[in-house]
N, C-alpha and C positions, 0 to 999 in steps of 0.2 A: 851672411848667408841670406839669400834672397828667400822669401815667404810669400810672393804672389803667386796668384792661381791665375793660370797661365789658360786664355780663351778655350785652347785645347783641350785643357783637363775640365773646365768649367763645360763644354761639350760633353765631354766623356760621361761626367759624373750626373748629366742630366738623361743622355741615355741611359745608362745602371738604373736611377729610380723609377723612372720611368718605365725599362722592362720588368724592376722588381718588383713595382704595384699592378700593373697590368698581367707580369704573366707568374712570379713568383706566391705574391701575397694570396691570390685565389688557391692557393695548392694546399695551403697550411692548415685547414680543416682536415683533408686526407693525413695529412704530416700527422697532426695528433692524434688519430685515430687508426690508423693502418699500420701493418706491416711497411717497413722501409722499402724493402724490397720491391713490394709492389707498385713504388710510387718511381722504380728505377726507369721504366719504361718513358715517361713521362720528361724525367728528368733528363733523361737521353736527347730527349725532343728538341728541350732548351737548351743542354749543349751547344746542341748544333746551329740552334738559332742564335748564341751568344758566339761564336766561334764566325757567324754569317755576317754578323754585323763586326766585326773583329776587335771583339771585346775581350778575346781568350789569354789566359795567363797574363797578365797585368804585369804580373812579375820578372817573367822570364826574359831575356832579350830578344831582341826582333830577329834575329839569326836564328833561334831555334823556336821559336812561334809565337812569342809573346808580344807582348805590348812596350817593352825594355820603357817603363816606368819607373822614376825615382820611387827611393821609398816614402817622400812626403806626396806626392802622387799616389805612390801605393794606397798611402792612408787613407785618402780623400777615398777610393774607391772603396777598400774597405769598410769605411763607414756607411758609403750607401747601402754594397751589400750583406750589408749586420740589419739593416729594416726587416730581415725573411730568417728563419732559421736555415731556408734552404738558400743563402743567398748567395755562401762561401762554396758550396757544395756544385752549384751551378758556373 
């Protein structure tokens, strides 16, 4: 089985950290102190910023909106977005 990180995913996973420090990590003060809910608005926002740059569902295949990512690809992504509590959530 092949184990290299493939230019793509080394792309990919530099936009994740890079939207998780820039637009996630800043949220995480409200995160511990607020109501969830009230941070849903917000969160909605980056949805659809992450959905813009076509980072959505990672997992799913590309036939129904996703990113059709291996799961060793999933990982890589998943660990950037574990830097945020809201990283998974986004």
């Amino acid at each position: 089985m092949d184990f290299a990180i493939s230019n793509r995913i080394q792309t990919i996973v530099g936009m994740i950290q890079e939207f998780v420090e820039a637009e996630l990590i800043p949220l995480e003060p409200d995160f511990l102190v607020k109501d969830f809910k009230e941070l849903l608005p917000v969160l909605r926002e980056k949805q659809e910023m992450v959905k813009k740059m076509e980072l959505w569902a990672p997992n799913f295949p590309v036939e129904c909106g996703g990113m059709g990512l291996s799961l060793l690809e999933h990982g890589l992504v998943s660990e950037a977005l574990g830097r945020s509590p809201l990283g998974h959530y986004v």
